[in-house]
C-alpha positions as CSV (number, residue, x, y, z in Angstrom):
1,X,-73.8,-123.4,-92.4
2,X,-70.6,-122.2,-92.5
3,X,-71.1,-121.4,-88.2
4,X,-71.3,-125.1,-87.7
5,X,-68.6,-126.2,-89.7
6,X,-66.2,-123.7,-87.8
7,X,-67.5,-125.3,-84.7
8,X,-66.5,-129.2,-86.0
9,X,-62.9,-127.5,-87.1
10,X,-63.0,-126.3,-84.0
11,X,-64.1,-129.7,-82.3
12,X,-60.9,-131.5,-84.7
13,X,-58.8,-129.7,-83.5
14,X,-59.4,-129.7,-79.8
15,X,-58.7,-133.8,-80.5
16,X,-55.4,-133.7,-82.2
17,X,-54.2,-131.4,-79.6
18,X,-55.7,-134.0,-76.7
19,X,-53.9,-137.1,-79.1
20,X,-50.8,-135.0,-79.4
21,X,-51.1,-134.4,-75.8
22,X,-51.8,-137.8,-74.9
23,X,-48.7,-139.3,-77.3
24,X,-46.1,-136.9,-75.6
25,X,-47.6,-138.1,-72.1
26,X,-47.3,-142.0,-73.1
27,X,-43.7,-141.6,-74.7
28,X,-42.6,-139.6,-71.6
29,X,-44.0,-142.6,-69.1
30,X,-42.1,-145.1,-71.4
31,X,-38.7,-143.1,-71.2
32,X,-39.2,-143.3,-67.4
33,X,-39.9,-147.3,-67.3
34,X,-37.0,-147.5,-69.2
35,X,-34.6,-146.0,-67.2
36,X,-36.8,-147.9,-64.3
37,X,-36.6,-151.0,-65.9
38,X,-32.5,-150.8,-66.4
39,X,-31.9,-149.6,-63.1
40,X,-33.6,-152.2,-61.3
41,X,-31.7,-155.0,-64.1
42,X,-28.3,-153.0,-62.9
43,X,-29.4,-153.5,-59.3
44,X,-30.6,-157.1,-59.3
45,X,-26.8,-157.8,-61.0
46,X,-25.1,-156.3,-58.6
47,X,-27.1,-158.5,-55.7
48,X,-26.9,-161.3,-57.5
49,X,-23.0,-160.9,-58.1
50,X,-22.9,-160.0,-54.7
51,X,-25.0,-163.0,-53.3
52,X,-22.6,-165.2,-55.5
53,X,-19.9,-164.0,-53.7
54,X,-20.9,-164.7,-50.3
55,X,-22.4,-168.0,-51.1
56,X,-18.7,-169.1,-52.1
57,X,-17.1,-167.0,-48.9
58,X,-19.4,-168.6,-46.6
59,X,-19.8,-172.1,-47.4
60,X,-18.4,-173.8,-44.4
61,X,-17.3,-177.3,-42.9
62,X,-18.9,-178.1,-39.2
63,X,-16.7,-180.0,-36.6
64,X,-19.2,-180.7,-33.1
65,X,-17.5,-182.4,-30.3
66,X,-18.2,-183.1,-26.9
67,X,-14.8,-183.4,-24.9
68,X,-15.3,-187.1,-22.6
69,X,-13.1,-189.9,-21.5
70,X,-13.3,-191.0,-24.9
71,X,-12.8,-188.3,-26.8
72,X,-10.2,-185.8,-24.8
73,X,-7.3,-184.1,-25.9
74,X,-3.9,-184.8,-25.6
75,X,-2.4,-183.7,-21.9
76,X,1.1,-183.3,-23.1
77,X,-0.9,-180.5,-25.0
78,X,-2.8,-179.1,-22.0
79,X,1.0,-179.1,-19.9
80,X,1.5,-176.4,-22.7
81,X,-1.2,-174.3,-21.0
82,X,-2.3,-171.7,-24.4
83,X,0.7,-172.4,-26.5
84,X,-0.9,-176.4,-26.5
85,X,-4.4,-175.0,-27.2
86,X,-3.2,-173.2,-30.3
87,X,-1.1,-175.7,-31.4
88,X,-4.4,-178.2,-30.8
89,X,-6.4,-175.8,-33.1
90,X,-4.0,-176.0,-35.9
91,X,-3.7,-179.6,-35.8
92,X,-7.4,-179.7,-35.6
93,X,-7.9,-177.2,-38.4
94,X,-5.4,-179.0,-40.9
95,X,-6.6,-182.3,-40.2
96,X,-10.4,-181.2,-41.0
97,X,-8.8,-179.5,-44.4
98,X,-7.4,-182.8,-45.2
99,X,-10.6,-184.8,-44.5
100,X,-12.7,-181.8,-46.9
101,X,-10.2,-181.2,-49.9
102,X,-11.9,-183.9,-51.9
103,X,-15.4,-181.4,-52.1
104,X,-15.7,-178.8,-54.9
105,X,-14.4,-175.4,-53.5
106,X,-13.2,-177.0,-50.4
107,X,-10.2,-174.5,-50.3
108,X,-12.5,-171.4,-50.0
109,X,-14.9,-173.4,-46.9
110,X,-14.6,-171.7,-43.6
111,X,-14.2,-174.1,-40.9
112,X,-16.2,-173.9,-37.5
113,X,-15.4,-176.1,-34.6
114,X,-17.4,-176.5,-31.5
115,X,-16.5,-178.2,-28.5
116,X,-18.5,-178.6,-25.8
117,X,-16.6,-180.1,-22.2
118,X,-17.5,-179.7,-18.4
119,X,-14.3,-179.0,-17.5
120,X,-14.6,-179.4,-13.6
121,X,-14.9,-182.8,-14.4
122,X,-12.4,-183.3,-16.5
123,X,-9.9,-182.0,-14.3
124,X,-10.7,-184.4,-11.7
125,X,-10.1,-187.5,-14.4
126,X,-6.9,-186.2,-15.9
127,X,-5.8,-185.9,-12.1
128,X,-6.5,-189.0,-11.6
129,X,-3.9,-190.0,-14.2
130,X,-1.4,-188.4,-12.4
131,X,-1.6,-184.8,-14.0
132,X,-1.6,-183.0,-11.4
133,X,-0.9,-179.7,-12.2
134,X,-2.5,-176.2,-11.9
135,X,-6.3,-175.5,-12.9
136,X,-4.8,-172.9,-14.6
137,X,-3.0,-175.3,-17.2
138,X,-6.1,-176.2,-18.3
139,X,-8.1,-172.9,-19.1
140,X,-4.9,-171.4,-20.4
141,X,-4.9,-174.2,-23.1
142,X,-8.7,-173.9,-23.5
143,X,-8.3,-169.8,-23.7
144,X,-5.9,-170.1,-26.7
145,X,-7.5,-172.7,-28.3
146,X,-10.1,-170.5,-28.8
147,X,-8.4,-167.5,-29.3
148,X,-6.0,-169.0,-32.0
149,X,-8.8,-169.4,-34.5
150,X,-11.8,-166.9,-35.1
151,X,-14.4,-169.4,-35.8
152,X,-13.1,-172.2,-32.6
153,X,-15.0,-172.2,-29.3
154,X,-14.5,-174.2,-26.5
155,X,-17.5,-174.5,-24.6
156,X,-17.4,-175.0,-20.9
157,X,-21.4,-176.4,-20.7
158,X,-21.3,-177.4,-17.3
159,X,-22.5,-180.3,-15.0
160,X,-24.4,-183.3,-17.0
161,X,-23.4,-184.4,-20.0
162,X,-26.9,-183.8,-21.0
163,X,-26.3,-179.8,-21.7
164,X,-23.4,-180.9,-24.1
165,X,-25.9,-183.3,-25.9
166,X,-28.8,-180.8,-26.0
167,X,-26.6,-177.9,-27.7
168,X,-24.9,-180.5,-30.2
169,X,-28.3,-181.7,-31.2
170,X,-29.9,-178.8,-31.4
171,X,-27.2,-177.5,-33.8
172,X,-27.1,-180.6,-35.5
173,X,-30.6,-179.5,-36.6
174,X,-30.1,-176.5,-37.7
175,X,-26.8,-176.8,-40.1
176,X,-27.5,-179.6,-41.4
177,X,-30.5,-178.1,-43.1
178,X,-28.7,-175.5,-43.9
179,X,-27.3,-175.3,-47.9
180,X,-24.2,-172.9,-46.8
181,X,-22.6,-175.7,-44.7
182,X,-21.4,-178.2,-46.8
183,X,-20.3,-180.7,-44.4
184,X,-20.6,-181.5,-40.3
185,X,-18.1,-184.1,-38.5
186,X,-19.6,-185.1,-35.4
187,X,-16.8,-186.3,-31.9
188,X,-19.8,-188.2,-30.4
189,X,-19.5,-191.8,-31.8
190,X,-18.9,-193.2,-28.2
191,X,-22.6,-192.7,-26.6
192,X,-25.3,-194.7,-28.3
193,X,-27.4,-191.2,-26.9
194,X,-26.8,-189.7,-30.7
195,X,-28.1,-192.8,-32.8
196,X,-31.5,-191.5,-32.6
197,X,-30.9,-187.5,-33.6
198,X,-28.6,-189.4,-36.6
199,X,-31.7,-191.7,-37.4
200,X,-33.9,-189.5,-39.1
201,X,-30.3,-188.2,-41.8
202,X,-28.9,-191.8,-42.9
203,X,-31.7,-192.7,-45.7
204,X,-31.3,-189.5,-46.9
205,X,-28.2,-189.5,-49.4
206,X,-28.1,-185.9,-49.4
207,X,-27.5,-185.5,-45.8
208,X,-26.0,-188.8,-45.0
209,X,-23.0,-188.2,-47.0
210,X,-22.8,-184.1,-45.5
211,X,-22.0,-186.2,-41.9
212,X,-19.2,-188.1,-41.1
213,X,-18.0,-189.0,-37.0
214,X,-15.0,-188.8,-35.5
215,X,-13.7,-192.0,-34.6
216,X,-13.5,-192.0,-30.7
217,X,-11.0,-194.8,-28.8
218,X,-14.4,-196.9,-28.3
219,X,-17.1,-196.9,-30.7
220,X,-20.5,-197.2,-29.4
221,X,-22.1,-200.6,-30.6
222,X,-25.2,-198.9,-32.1
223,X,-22.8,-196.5,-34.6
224,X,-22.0,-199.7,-36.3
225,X,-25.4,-199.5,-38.5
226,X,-25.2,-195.9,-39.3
227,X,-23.5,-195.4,-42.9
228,X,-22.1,-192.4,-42.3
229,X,-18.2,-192.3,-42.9
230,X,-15.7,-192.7,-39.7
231,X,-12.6,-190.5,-39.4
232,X,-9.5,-190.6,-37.9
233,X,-8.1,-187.1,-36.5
234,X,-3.9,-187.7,-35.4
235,X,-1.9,-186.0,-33.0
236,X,-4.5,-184.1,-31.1
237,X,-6.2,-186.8,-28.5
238,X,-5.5,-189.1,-26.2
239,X,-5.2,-192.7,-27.4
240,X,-6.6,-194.0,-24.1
241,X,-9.7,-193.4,-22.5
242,X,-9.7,-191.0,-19.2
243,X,-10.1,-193.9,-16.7
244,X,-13.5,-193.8,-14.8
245,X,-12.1,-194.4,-11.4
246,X,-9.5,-193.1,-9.1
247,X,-6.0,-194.7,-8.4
248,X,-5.4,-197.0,-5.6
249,X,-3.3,-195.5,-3.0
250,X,-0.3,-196.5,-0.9
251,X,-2.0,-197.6,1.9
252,X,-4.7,-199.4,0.3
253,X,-4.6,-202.9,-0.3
254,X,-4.0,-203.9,-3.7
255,X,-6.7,-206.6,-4.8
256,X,-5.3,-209.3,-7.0
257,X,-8.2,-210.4,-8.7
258,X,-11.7,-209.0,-9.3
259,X,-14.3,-210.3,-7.2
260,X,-17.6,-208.9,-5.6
261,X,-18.0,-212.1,-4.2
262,X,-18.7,-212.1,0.2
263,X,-19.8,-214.3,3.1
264,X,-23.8,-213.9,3.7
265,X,-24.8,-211.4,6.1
266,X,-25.7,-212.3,9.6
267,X,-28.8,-214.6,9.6
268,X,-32.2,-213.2,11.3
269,X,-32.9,-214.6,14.4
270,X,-36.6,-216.8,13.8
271,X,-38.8,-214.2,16.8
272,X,-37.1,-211.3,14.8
273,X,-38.3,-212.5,11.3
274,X,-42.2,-211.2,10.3
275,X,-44.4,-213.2,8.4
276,X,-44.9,-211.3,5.6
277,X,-42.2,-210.4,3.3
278,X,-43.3,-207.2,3.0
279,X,-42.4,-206.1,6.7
280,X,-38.8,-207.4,6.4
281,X,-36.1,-204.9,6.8
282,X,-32.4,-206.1,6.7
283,X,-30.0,-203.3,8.2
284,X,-26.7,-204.4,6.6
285,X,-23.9,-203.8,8.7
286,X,-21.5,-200.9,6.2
287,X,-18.1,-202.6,5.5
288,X,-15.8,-202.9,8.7
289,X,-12.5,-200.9,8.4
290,X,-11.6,-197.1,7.6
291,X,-13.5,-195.9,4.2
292,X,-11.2,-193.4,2.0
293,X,-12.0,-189.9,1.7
294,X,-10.7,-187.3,-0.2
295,X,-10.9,-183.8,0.7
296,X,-14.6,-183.0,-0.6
297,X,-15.7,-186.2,1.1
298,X,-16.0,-188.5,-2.0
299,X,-15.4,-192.0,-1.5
300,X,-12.2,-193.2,-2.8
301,X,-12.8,-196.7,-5.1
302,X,-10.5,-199.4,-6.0
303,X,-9.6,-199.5,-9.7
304,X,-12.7,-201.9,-11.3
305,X,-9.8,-202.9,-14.0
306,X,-9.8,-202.5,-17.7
307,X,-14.0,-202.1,-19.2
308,X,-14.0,-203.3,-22.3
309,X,-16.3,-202.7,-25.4
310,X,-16.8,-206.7,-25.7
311,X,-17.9,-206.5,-22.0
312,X,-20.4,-203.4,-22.2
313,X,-21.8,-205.1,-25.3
314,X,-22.4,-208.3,-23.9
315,X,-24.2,-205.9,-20.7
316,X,-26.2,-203.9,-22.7
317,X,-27.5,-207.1,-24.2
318,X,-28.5,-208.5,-20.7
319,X,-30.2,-205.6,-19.7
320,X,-32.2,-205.3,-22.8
321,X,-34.0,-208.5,-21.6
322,X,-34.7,-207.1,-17.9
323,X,-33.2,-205.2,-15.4
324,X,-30.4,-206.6,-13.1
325,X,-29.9,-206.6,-9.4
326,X,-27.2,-204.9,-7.8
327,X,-27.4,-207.2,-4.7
328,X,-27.1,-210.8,-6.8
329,X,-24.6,-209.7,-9.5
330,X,-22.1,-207.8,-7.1
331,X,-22.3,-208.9,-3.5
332,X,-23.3,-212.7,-4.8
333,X,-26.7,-212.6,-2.6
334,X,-30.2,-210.8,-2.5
335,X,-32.1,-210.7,0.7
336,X,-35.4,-209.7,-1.0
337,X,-37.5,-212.5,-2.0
338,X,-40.0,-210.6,-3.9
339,X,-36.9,-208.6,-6.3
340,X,-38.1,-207.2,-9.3
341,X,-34.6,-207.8,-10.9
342,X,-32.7,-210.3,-12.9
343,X,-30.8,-212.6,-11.1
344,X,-29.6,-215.6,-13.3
345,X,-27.0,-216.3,-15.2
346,X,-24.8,-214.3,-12.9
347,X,-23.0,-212.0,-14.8
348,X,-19.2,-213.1,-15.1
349,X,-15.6,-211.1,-16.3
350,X,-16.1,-208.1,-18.6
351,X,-19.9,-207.9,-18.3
352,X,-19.2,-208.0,-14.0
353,X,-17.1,-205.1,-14.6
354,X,-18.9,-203.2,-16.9
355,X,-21.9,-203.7,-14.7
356,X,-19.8,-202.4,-11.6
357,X,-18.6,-199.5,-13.6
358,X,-22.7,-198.8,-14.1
359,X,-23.6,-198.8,-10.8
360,X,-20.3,-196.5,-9.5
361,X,-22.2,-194.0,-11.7
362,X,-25.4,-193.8,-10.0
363,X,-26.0,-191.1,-7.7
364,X,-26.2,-193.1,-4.0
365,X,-27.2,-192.2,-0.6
366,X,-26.5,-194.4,1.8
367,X,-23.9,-197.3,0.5
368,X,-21.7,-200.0,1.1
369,X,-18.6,-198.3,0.1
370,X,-17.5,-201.7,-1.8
371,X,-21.1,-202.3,-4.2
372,X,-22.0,-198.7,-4.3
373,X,-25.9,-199.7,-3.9
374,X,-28.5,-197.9,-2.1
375,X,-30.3,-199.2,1.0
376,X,-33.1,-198.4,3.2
């Protein structure tokens, strides 16, 4: 008897040293949550503080322009070489302060500017305004622009306008999704091109009022439905468009009016003519008299005269309804009796120059060095 109730004390106590034992273990494992569990509140403060921080640091204000004939800067800037491209960014930067100062925090944004130019071409259109002066002139401005502020680049994106486009775009995409930037101003509010990529933003009122364009010298007709707000930068571009032709030289003869308007070519003698349309091939006789070259062997134009907005409009209107002929509109006859083209109405005044303007832009082979129009 009293054996086995030696062995129960025995067996009681065994369990209060295996509670006491497990107590000690539990308090122990809550000590170190504890200091676990305050650490990881301590660190989660400090990131949070710290995320604060940069949110307000790097909340920014977007400026994407593409340098054209409607949209260039100032040349009495350029003259200045890098001293101009500074004093361009500064003007740049305090007009874009200005045009922000009326957001929450505003003072604290950082600003970015892009711009995106070819700049061969541009050199050949500001020397066709008489500025004649080094290549240099030109990169030195575009150096210190871009030096004179850490977050300015001036692109130089080449050829086409279309590798301008496809970077602003693609940009376009990206910030404006993007909660740090609180605001993008857009220089491209002279080619139609962008109304699309701005489509899918303006019934949104959260992203519709984070864009705003730059008002260029000539607003492109389909901007006029978008609701995002215009803006006028001063003092930093020019207040005329780059023209689109060159000058008219001393020894050419000054046109006084504008006409496209000649005599009918030669008629076909009857044995020459076939019977089906389809066989006839005209060989128009190029324009008699010397044709203007400069030194890279590009045709040197008459001035078209002034293109006006009322005049593209009223074009882009004709060509929505069918596609014109080059022939009818700007030499006054077509030789092809089956053209796929719009003749009538003949297109008259602004829209005749406008449409001239078009087709000096096309890429040509052979041409009449007065219609710019590709033959056989």
């Amino acid at each position: 008897m009293a054996a086995s109730l030696l062995e129960r004390l025995e067996i009681f106590k065994q369990a209060d040293e295996d509670r006491h034992s497990f107590l000690k273990d539990l308090l122990e494992d809550y000590s170190r949550l504890e200091r676990e569990l305050s650490t990881a509140q301590s660190d989660h403060l400090d990131q949070l503080n710290s995320r604060r921080l940069w949110q307000d640091k790097a909340q920014t204000a977007e400026l994407k322009l593409r340098e054209s004939q409607e949209s260039a800067f100032d040349e009495n800037l350029i003259r200045q070489g890098a001293v101009g491209g500074g004093e361009a960014a500064k003007r740049l930067l305090d007009n874009i302060k200005g045009h922000v100062q009326r957001y929450d925090g505003a003072m604290h944004w950082k600003i970015i500017v892009r711009v995106y130019a070819n700049l061969e071409g541009l050199l050949k259109k500001y020397a066709y305004i008489g500025f004649n002066e080094e290549e240099r002139s030109l990169r030195q401005f575009v150096a210190g622009f871009t030096q004179s502020q850490p977050l300015f680049d001036y692109v130089d994106a080449g050829q086409g306008k279309e590798r301008a486009d496809h970077k602003i775009k693609e940009q376009l995409g990206l910030f404006v999704h993007n909660l740090q930037c609180k605001h993008i101003t857009l220089g491209v509010a002279h080619d139609n091109g962008y109304v699309p990529a701005l489509d899918p933003y303006k019934t949104n009122p959260t992203t519709a009022s984070r864009i705003s364009l730059l008002r260029p010298i000539h607003t492109g007709w389909e901007f006029q439905t978008l609701p995002f707000e215009m803006v006028q930068f001063e003092s930093i571009f020019r207040t005329e468009g780059l023209p689109n032709d060159r000058p008219s030289y001393a020894n050419q003869a000054k046109p006084s009016g504008f006409t496209f308007r000649q005599p009918p070519p030669p008629s076909i003698p009857q044995n020459h003519r076939s019977e089906t349309p389809k066989d006839l091939v005209v060989r128009r006789p190029l324009y008699p008299g010397p044709i203007l070259l400069n030194k890279e062997d590009e045709r040197l134009d008459e001035p078209l005269g002034t293109v006006t907005e009322r005049g593209e409009l009223g074009l882009e209107s004709r060509i929505r309804s069918g596609k014109l002929c080059n022939d009818f509109h700007l030499r006054g006859d077509c030789l092809n009796p089956r053209c796929p083209y719009a003749h009538e109405p003949s297109l008259e005044g602004e829209e005749l120059v406008a449409f001239a303007l078009k087709a000096r832009q096309t890429k040509l082979h052979r041409v009449d060095p007065r219609i710019d129009h590709e033959y056989e």
